[in-house]
C-alpha positions as CSV (number, residue, x, y, z in Angstrom):
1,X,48.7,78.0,64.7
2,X,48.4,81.0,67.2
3,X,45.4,81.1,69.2
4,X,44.9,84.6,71.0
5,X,41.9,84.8,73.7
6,X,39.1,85.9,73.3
7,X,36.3,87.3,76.0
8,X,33.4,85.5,75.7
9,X,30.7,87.1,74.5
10,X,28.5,85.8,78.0
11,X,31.1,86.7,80.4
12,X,29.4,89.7,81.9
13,X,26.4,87.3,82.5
14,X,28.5,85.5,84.5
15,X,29.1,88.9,87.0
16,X,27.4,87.9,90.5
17,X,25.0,90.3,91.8
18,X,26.9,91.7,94.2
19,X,29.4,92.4,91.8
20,X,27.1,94.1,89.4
21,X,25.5,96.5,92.8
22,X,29.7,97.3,93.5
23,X,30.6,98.3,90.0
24,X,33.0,96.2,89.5
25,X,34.1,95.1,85.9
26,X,36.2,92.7,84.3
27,X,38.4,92.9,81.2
28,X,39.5,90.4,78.8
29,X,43.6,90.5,79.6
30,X,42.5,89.5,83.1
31,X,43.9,93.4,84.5
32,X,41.9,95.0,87.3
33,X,41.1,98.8,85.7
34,X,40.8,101.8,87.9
35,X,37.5,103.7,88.5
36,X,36.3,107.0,86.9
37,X,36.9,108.7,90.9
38,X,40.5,107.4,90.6
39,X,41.3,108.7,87.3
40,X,39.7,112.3,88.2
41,X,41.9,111.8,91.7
42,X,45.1,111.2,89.3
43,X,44.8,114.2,86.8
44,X,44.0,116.1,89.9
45,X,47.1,115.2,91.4
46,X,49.1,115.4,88.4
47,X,47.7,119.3,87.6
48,X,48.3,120.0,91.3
49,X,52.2,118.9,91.2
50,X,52.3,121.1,87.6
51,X,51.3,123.8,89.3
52,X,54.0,123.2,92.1
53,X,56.6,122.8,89.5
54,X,55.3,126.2,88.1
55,X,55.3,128.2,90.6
56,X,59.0,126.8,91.8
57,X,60.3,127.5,88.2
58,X,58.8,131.1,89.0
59,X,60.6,131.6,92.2
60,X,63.4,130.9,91.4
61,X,63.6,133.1,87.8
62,X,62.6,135.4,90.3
63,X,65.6,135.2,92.6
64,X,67.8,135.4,90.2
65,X,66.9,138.5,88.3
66,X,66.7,140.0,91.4
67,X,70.5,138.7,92.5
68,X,71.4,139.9,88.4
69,X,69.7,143.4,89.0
70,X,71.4,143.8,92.8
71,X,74.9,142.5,91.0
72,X,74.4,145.5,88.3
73,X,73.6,147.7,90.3
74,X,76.7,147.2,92.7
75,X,78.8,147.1,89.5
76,X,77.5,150.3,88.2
77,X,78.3,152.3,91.6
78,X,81.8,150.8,91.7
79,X,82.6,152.4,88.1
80,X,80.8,155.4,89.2
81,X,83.6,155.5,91.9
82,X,86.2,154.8,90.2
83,X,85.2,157.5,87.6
84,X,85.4,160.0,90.4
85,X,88.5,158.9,91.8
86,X,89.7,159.1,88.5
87,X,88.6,162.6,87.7
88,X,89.7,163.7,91.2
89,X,93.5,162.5,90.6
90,X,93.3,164.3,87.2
91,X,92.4,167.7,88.6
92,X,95.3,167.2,91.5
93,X,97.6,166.5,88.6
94,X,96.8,169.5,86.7
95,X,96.9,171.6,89.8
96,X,100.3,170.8,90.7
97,X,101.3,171.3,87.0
98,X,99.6,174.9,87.3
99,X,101.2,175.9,90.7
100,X,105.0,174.6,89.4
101,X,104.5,176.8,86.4
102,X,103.6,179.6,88.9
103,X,106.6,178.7,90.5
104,X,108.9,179.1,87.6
105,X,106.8,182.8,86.8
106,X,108.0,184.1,90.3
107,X,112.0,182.8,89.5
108,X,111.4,184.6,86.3
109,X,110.3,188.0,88.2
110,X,112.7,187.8,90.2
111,X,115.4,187.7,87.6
112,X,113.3,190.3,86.0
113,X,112.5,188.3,82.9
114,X,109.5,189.9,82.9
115,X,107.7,188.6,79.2
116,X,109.4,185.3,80.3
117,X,107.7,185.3,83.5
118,X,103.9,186.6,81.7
119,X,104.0,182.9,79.6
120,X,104.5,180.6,82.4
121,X,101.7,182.6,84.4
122,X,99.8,182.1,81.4
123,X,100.8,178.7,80.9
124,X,99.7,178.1,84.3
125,X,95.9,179.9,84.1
126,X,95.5,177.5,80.7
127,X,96.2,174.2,82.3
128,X,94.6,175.0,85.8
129,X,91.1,172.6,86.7
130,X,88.3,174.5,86.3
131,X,86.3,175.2,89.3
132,X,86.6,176.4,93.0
133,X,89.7,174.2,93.1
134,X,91.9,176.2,91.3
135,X,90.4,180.0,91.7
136,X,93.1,180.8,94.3
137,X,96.2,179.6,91.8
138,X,94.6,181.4,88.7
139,X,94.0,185.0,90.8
140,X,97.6,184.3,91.9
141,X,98.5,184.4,88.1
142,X,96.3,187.0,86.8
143,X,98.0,189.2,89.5
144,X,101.5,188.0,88.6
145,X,100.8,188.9,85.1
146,X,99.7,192.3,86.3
147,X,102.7,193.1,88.2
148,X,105.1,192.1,85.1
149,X,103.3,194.3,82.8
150,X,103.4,197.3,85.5
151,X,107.4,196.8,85.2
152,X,107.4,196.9,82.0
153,X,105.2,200.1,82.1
154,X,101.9,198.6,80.2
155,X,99.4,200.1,82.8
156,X,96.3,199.4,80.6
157,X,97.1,195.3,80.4
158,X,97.9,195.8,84.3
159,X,94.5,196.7,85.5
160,X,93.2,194.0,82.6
161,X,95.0,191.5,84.9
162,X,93.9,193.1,88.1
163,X,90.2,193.0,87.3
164,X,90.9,189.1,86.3
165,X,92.2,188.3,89.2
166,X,89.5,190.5,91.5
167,X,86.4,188.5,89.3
168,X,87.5,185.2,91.0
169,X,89.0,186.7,94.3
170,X,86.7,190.4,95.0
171,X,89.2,190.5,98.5
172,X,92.4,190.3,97.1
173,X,93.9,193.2,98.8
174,X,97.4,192.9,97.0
175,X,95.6,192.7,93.3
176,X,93.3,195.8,94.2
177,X,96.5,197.9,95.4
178,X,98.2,197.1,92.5
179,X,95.3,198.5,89.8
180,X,95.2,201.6,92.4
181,X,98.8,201.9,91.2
182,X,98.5,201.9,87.9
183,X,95.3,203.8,87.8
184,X,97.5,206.7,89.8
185,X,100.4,206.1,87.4
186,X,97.5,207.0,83.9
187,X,96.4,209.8,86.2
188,X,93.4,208.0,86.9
189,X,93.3,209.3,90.5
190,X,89.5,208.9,91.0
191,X,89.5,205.3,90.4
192,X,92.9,204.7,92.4
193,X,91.5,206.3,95.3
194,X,88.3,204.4,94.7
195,X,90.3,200.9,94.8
196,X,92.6,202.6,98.0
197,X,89.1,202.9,99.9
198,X,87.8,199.2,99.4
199,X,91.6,198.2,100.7
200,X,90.4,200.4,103.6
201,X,87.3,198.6,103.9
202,X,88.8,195.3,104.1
203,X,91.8,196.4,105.8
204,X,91.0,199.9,107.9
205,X,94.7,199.5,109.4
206,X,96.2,200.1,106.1
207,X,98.1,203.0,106.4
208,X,99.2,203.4,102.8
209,X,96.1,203.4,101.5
210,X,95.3,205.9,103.7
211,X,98.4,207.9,103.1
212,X,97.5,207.7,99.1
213,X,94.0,208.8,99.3
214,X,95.4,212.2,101.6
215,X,98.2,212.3,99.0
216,X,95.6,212.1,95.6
217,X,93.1,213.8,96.8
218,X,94.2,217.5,95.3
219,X,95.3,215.9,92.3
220,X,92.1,214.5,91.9
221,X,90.2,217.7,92.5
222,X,93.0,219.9,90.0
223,X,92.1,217.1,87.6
224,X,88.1,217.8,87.9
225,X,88.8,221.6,87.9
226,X,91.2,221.5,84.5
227,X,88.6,218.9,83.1
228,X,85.8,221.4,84.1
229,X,87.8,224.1,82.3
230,X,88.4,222.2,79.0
231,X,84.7,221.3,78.8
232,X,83.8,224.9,79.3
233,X,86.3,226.2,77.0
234,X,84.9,223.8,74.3
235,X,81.1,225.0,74.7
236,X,82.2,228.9,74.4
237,X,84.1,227.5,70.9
238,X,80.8,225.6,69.5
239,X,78.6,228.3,71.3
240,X,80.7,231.5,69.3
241,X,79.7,229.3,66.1
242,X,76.4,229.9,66.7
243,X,76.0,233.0,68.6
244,X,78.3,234.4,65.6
245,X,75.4,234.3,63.3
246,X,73.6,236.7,65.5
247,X,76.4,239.1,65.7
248,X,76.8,237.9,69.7
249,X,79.3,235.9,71.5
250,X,80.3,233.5,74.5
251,X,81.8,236.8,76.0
252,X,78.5,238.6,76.4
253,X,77.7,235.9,79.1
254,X,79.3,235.5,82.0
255,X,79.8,232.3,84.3
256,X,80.2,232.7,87.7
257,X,81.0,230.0,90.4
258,X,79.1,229.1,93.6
259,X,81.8,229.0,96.2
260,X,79.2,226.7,98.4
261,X,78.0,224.0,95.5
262,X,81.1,224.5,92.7
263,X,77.8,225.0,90.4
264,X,78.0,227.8,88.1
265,X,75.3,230.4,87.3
266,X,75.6,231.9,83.8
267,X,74.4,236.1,83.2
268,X,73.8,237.9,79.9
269,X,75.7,241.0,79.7
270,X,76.1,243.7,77.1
């Protein structure tokens, strides 16, 4: 039959004194038990090494976000880079395309396949970059175009182009002396020797500009005089339809011309 131990129900009143004074107590499996200090010593320690473990768990989820957020951030300025140097080869592409184009427009002209020439110069201006890149190839163009329709005598369409070509280059000498042209060739002699002074402006050595203005000059002012005579002789029509109804007309008054001003003065006369 098994017999298991059992503590005696008088052991503790075996406990010398000094025992009792120290504390010190027994259990029945004969196992010497640690004291309440100890066990507040070992959670102590225990809580201690928990928070260690803690705080080196959070250090080190820390220094990896930061190494995953430094790693995005490198990979997000490389595409950005590569996106530009992307772009950037695209608009060189484009603007060599738009130049060869012009470059087929000019063996055209010279040929004198003039409507042949206007679609590669349009050709061109269509597939050109958009931006300060490309102003000078485009103005080029819009000036080509203008000089094909002056050959083939469409003056209206050539000062279209002109003004084009001025709205991205205002100092284009050769695309302001070619609107003067075709401004003289409508009889439009005001506004071609308007266009012949801003060549003079940018160019004061410009003799055939200067040479134009002296030449249109008188055919400017015959032009005023004959418009100023055509105006007059349309007010003495719608004048004689009123005036008539008062048994009167344009010729009892009498305009007469300030040699000084150009003004006239008008006089009633019976």
């Amino acid at each position: 039959m098994a017999v298991i131990e059992e503590e005696s129900p008088h052991e503790n009143d075996r406990k010398s004194p000094e025992d009792a004074a120290a504390g010190v107590s027994y259990n029945s499996d004969g196992y010497e038990t640690a004291s309440d200090t100890e066990l507040q010593e070992d959670v102590a320690d225990a809580e201690n090494r928990s928070r260690s473990n803690d705080v080196d768990a959070s250090c080190v989820s820390s220094v990896g976000h930061g190494e995953h957020s430094a790693s995005g951030e490198v990979k997000a300025e490389e595409s950005h880079e590569k996106a530009e140097s992307i772009g950037a080869e695209a608009i060189e592409r484009t603007l060599n395309e738009a130049n060869d184009a012009k470059a087929a427009g000019n063996a055209l002209f010279k040929s004198g396949l003039y409507e042949e020439a206007l679609s590669k110069y349009e050709f061109a201006i269509q597939i050109a970059p958009e931006g300060s890149s490309s102003s000078e190839v485009r103005s080029m163009c819009f000036a080509n175009r203008a000089a094909c329709f002056f050959m083939l005598g469409k003056y209206e369409e050539t000062i279209k182009e002109c003004t084009k070509a001025l709205e991205l280059n205002p100092n284009y000498v050769k695309a302001i002396l070619r609107r003067a042209e075709a401004h003289e060739k409508l009889e439009h002699y005001e506004e071609s020797m308007a266009d012949m002074n801003r060549i003079l402006e940018l160019d004061p050595s410009n003799h055939q500009a200067r040479k134009t203005i002296i030449r249109l000059k008188p055919l400017a002012d015959e032009k005023r005089e004959k418009m100023k005579e055509e105006m007059i002789g349309k007010l003495k029509e719608m004048g004689n339809s009123i005036l008539g109804r008062f048994g009167m007309s344009t010729d009892n008054f009498k305009a007469v011309k300030d040699p000084n001003t150009g003004s006239y003065s008008i006089s009633y006369q019976n």
